[in-house]
N, C-alpha and C positions, 0 to 999 in steps of 0.2 A: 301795078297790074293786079288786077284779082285773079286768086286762082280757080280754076272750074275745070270740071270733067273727072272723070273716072277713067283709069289705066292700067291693065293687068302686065307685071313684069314680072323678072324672077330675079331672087337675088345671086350673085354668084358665089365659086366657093374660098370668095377671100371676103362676105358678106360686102359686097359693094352693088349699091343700086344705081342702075341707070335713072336720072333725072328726064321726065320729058321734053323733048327738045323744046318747047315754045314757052319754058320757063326758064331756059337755062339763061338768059341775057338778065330776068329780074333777079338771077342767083348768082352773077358773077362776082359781084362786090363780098363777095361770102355766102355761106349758110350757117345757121345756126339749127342742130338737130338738138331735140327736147325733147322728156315726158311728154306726153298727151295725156288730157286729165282723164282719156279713156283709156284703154290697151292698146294703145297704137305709137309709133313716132312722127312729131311734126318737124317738118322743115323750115324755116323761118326766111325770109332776108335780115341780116342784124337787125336794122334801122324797124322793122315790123317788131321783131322779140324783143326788144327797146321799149317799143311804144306800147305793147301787150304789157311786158312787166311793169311800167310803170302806170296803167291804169288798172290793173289790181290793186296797186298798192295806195292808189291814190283815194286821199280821206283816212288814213289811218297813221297813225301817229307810227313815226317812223322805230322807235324803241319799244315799240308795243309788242307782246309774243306774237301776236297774228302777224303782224307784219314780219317780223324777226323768221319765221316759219314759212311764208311766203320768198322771201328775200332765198333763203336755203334753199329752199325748193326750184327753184328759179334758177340760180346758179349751179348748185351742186349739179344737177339733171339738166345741164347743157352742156352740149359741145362744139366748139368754133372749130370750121374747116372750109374746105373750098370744093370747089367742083376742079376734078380732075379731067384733061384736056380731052377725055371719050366722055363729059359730062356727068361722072358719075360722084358718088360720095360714100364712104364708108363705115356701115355702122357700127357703132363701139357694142360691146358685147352686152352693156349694161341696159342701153337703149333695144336690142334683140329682144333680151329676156324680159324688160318689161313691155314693151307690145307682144309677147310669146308669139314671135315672125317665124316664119317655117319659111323656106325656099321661094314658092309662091306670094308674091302680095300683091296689092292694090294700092295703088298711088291715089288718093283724091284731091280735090280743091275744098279748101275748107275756107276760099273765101281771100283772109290774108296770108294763109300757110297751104302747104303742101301737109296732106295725113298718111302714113305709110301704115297701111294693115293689114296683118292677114289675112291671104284671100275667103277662107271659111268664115273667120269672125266678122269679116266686112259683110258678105251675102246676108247673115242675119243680122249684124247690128243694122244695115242697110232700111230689110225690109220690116225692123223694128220701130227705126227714122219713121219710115213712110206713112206709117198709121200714127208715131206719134202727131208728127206732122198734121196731117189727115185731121187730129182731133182737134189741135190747137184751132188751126186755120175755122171748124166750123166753130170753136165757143167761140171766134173773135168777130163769126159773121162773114167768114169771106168763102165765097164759093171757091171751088178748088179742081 
């Protein structure tokens, strides 16, 4: 399933976010919460965070610092857990601090993952997206 759509929730005060319901059957087999290589946290299905870290890594010699650095990064800045039975998942304090999550966030579709952001940083990463967006699409020739 791919993910799509934008969703304003709140977290509660044991930091646990409601998952949208129409994702929750591609999240039962697990979730995996992650870094995002932005300021946000992503939610994974395992088998997706599998298939992600292994095509970073792929083409590089597996003893190599980059890859070695990659591999850390990857494991260290994950978390394996589940959706609890009101669909929700709780995030770990470390995952908070690096998206700097405040109460309000924004759930998006990123596609293969789920993006958890703050609602202020989303608004403008959002309408930063938009014009980047905007520029790529005309140097590549496509109307928009």
């Amino acid at each position: 399933m791919a993910f799509r759509g934008t969703f304003d929730y709140s977290l509660d005060a044991k930091n646990r976010l409601t998952v949208p319901a129409k994702f929750r059957a591609s999240l039962s087999d697990g979730v995996v919460l992650a870094k995002g290589i932005e300021k946000c946290v992503a939610l994974w299905p395992p088998a997706a965070y599998d298939a992600y870290t292994e095509s970073a890594l792929q083409g590089m010699h597996p003893v190599s610092a980059e890859a070695q650095k990659l591999k850390r990064f990857f494991a260290a800045n994950a978390h394996d857990t589940e959706l609890d039975s009101a669909g929700r998942v709780m995030l770990p304090s470390f995952l908070l601090e690096h998206g700097e999550l405040g109460k309000e966030v924004v759930v998006t579709g990123a596609d293969d993952r789920l993006e958890v952001w703050d609602r202020g940083r989303w608004a403008d990463y959002n309408t930063t997206l938009t014009d980047d967006v905007a520029g790529i699409t005309a140097a590549l020739g496509h109307a928009g």
